[in-house]
TIMARLO-734082 format. One line per 4 residues: for each residue y, x, z of C-alpha. Coordinates in pm, whole numbers, plus 50000, padded with zeros to 5 digits. Layout:
# TIMARLO-734082
Y/X/Z ~ ... $
END
This chain:
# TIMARLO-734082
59103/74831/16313 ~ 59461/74978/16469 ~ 59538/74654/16544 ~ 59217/74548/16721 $
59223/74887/16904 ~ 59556/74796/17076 ~ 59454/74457/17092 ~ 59157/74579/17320 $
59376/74809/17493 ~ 59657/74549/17621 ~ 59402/74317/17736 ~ 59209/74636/17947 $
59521/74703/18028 ~ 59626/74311/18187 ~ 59247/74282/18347 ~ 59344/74640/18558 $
59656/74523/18623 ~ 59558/74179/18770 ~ 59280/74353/18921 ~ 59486/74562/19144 $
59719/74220/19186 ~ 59457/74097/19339 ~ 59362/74381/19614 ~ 59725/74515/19675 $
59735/74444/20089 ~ 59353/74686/20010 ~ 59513/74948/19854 ~ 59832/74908/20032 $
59609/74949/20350 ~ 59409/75227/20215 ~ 59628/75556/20189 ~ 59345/75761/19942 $
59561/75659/19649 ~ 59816/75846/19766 ~ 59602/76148/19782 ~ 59553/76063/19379 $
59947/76108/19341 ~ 60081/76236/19027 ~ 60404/76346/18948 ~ 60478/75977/18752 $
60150/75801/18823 ~ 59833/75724/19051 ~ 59481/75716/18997 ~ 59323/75397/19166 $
58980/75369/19245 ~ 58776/74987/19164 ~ 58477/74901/19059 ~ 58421/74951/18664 $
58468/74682/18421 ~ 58206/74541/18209 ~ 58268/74263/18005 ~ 57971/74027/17939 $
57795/74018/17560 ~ 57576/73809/17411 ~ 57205/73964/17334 ~ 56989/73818/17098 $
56580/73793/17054 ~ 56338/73733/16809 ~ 56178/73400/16838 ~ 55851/73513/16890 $
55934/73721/17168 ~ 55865/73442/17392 ~ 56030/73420/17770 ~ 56151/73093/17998 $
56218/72756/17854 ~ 55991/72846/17523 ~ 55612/72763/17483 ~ 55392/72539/17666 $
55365/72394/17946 ~ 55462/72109/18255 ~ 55736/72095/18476 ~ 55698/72322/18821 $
55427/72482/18659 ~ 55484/72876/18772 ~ 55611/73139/18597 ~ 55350/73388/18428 $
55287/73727/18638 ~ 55263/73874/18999 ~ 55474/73800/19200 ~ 55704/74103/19346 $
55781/74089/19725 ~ 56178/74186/19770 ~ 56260/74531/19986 ~ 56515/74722/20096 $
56392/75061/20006 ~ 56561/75272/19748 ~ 56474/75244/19405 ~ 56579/75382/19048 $
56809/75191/18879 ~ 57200/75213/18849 ~ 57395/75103/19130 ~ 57788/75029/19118 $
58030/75245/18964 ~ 58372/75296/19075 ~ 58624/75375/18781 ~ 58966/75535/18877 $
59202/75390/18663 ~ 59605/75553/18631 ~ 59840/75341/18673 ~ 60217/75481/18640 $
60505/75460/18960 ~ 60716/75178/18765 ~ 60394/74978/18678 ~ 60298/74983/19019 $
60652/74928/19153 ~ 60649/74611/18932 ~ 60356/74485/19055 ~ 60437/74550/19409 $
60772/74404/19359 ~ 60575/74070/19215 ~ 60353/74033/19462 ~ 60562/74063/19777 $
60827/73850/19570 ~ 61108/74141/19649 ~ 61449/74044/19469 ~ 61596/74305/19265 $
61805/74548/19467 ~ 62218/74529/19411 ~ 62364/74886/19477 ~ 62679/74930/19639 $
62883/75303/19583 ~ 62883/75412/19215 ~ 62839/75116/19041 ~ 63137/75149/18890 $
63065/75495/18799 ~ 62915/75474/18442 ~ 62671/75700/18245 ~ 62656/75650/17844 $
62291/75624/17694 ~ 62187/75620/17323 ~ 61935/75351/17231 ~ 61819/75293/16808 $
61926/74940/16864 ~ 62107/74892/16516 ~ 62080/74937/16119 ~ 62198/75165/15868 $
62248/75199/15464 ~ 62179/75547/15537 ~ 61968/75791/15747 ~ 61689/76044/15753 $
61340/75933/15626 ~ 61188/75932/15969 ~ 61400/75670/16066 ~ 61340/75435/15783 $
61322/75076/15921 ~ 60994/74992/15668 ~ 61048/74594/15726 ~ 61401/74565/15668 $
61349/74809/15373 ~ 61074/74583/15211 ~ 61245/74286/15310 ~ 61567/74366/15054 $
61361/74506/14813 ~ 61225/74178/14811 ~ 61470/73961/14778 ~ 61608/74174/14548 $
61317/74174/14305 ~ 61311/73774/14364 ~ 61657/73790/14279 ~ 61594/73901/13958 $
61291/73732/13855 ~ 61057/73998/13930 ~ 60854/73907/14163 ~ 60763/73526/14182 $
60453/73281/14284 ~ 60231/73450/14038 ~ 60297/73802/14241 ~ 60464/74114/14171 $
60511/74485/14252 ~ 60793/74515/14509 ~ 60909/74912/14479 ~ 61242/74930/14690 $
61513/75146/14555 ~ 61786/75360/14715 ~ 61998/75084/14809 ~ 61719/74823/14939 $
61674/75144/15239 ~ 61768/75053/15599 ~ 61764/75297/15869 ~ 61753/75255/16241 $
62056/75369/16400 ~ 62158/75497/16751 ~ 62456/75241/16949 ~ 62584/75422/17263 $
62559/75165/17618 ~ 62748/75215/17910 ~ 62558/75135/18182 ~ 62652/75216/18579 $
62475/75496/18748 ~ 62359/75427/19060 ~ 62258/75729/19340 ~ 62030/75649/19625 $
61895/75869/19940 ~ 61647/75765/20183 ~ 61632/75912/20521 ~ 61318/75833/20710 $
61301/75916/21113 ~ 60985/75923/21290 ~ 60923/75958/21704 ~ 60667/76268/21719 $
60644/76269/22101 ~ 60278/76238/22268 ~ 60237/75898/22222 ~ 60239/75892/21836 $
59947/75943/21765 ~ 59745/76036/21416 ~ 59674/75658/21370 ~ 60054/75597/21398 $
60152/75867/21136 ~ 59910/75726/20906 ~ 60088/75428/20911 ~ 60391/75546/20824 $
60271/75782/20563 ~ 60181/75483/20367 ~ 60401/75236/20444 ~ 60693/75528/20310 $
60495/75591/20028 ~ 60506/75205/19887 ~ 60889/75223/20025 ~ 60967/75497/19786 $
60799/75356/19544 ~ 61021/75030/19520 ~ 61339/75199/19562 ~ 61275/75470/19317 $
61235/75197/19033 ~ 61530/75053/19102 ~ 61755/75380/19096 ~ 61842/75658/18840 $
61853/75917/19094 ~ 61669/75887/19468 ~ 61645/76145/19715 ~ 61469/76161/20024 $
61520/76346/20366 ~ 61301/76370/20713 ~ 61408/76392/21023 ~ 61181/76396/21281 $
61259/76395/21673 ~ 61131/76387/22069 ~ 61368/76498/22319 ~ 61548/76681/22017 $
61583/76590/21632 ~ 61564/76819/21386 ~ 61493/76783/20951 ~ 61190/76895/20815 $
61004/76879/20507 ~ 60801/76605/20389 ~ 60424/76784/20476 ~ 60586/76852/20836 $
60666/76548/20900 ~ 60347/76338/20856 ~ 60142/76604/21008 ~ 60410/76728/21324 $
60314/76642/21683 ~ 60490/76746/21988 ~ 60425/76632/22312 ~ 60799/76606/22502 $
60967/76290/22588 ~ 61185/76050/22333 ~ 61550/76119/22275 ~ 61655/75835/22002 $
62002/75888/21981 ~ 61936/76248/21860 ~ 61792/76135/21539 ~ 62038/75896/21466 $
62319/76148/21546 ~ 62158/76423/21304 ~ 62119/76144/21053 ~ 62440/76071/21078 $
62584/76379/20992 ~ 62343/76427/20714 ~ 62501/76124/20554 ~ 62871/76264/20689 $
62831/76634/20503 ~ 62594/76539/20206 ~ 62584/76162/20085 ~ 62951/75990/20085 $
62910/75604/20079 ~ 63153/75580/19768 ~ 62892/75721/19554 ~ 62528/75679/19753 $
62323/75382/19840 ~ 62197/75505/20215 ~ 61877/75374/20352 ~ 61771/75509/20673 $
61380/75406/20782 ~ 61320/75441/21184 ~ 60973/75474/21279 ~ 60865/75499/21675 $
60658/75312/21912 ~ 60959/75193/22073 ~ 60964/75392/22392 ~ 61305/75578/22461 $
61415/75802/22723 ~ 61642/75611/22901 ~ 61848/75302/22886 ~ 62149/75448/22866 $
62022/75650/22547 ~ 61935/75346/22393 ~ 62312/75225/22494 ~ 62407/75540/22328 $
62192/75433/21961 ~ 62343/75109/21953 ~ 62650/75238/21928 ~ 62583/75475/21740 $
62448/75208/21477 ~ 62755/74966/21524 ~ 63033/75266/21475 ~ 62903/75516/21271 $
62600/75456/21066 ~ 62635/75054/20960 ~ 62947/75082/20828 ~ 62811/75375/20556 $
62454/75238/20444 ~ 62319/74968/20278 ~ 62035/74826/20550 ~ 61875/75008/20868 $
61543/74953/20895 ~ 61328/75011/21206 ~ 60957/75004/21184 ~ 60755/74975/21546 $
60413/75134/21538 ~ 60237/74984/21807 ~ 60014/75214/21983 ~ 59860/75259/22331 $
60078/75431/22546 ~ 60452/75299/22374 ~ 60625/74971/22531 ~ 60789/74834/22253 $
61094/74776/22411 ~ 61295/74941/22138 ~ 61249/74676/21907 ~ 61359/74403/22162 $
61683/74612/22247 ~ 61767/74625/21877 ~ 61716/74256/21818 ~ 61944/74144/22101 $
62188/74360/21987 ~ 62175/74305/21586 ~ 62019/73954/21542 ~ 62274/73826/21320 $
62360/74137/21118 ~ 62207/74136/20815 ~ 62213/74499/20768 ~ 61976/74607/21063 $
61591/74489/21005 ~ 61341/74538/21207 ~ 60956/74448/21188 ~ 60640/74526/21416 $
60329/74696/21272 ~ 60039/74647/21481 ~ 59816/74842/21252 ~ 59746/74907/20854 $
59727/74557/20802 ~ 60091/74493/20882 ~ 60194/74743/20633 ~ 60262/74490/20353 $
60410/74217/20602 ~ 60639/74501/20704 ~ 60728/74613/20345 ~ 60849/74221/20278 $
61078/74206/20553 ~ 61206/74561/20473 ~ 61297/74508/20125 ~ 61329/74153/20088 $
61692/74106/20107 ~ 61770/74269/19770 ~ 62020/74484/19940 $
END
């Protein structure tokens, strides 16, 4: 019954998953799951599962294809004239089904086709983890391997002539016992931070921020799998940058002009005082609608990218949010600057359909 139970439960388990396989640009689209964020998982909403069953009549109960009768002839009773009125029966039912952060990561990951990332700065650094990955003549009961123990009580009994086609009573002794055992790995431990920069001037608007709410959401979620440790800072900006918290900066809006280069300098020395590249994998996110104060600012954040902040992370990624009043011209200036460094990637997001296009190009190089 154990055995069915789990049985039951992996296959539940693969229809969800392929079920949310199947929606992902939805629900990448659709920001409520985040609202259903746990501290390791996420409730998802879809409609519930049935799975069909076989019901079976009497013979006498009667019904179509059984009794009498010709070809075309009608079925028996009035018939009932279809309307669009409510009624009583059941409608649909959503189910909200948790799925866990790594789950979803791997199914993200899948979907989009993302390689694995390689981390640069500790990965020669190592951390030593205990796994029960071996076997031993000798151990507490709780860690009594049962199949290796039955297995040379076995062979010893066959050994001996005690147990044989005709059947026997296998009762190991002391030295038939195996025990699972602990080896120590060394594996590298890897560091990450991920500092995301948004415009908040007047032409962001709440669409925009919505946008990039979710589309950071899905980034951290990659990124986290692929890391022991990941932290994350904000850094918001107009005419002047400044770090705030998460909450802040999704919900901030200011209504001065756009300074870029004061983001990327604050960023900048965030990585300088907090995050040395020896030991941290550096991801900086840019989010804006591509308007910037002037063009000799945006002189002034190219060079800050080419002198200072390429050199110390592992990509720069700049996100446009296209909205009504921004011109896009960011995104232009940064391509004919950086179009054959692989490190700076850029994408256009012309609404919450782009979201998943964006993700791809984002994290698609594995770096």
């Amino acid at each position: 019954m154990v055995e069915k139970v789990e049985l039951d439960h992996t296959r539940f388990k693969q229809i969800v998953r392929g079920a949310i396989r199947r929606d992902l640009k939805r629900h990448i689209a659709n920001g409520a799951i985040i609202a259903r964020q746990g501290a390791k998982s996420v409730s998802i909403p879809m409609p519930e599962i049935r799975l069909p069953r076989f019901a079976f009549g009497g013979a006498s109960r009667g019904g179509v294809g059984q009794g009498d009768g010709e070809p075309g002839d009608p079925l028996p009773g009035d018939p009932q004239p279809g309307s669009g009125e409510a009624g009583e029966g059941a409608g649909d039912h959503v189910l909200e089904v948790e799925v866990s952060l790594e789950e979803l990561a791997k199914i993200l990951g899948e979907e989009l086709e993302l390689p694995d990332i390689r981390p640069k700065g500790r990965k020669t650094v190592t951390a030593d983890v205990s796994r029960y990955t071996g076997i031993r003549r000798v151990g507490p009961e709780s860690l009594r391997h049962f199949k290796r123990t039955f297995r040379r009580a076995l062979k010893r009994e066959m050994s001996m002539g005690a147990f044989g086609p005709d059947g026997g009573v296998v009762v190991p002794i002391r030295d038939d016992k195996r025990y699972r055992a602990w080896n120590p790995r060394t594996l590298p431990q890897s560091n990450a931070v991920i500092v995301y920069m948004m415009d908040v001037s007047g032409s962001m608007g709440d669409e925009q921020k919505e946008i990039v709410r979710i589309e950071a959401f899905w980034i951290d979620t990659w990124i986290r799998s692929q890391y022991r440790h990941l932290e994350s800072r904000y850094i918001v900006h107009d005419a002047e940058a400044k770090e705030v918290d998460q909450h802040t900066f999704f919900h901030l809006r200011e209504s001065g002009g756009t300074k870029i280069s004061s983001a990327y300098e604050l960023c900048n020395g965030l990585v300088d005082r907090h995050y040395p590249p020896s030991e941290w994998n550096i991801y900086p996110f840019h989010f804006s609608d591509g308007d910037n104060w002037s063009g000799g600012d945006t002189a002034r954040c190219l060079r800050l990218l080419r002198e200072e902040l390429l050199p110390k992370v592992n990509v720069f990624c700049y996100g446009q949010v296209r909205s009504t009043y921004g011109s896009g011209q960011f995104k232009n200036d940064l391509d004919g600057a950086f179009g054959d460094e692989e490190r700076v990637i850029t994408s256009d997001i012309p609404d919450k359909d782009g979201i998943m296009a964006s993700i791809r190009s984002f994290l698609g190089k594995g770096r």
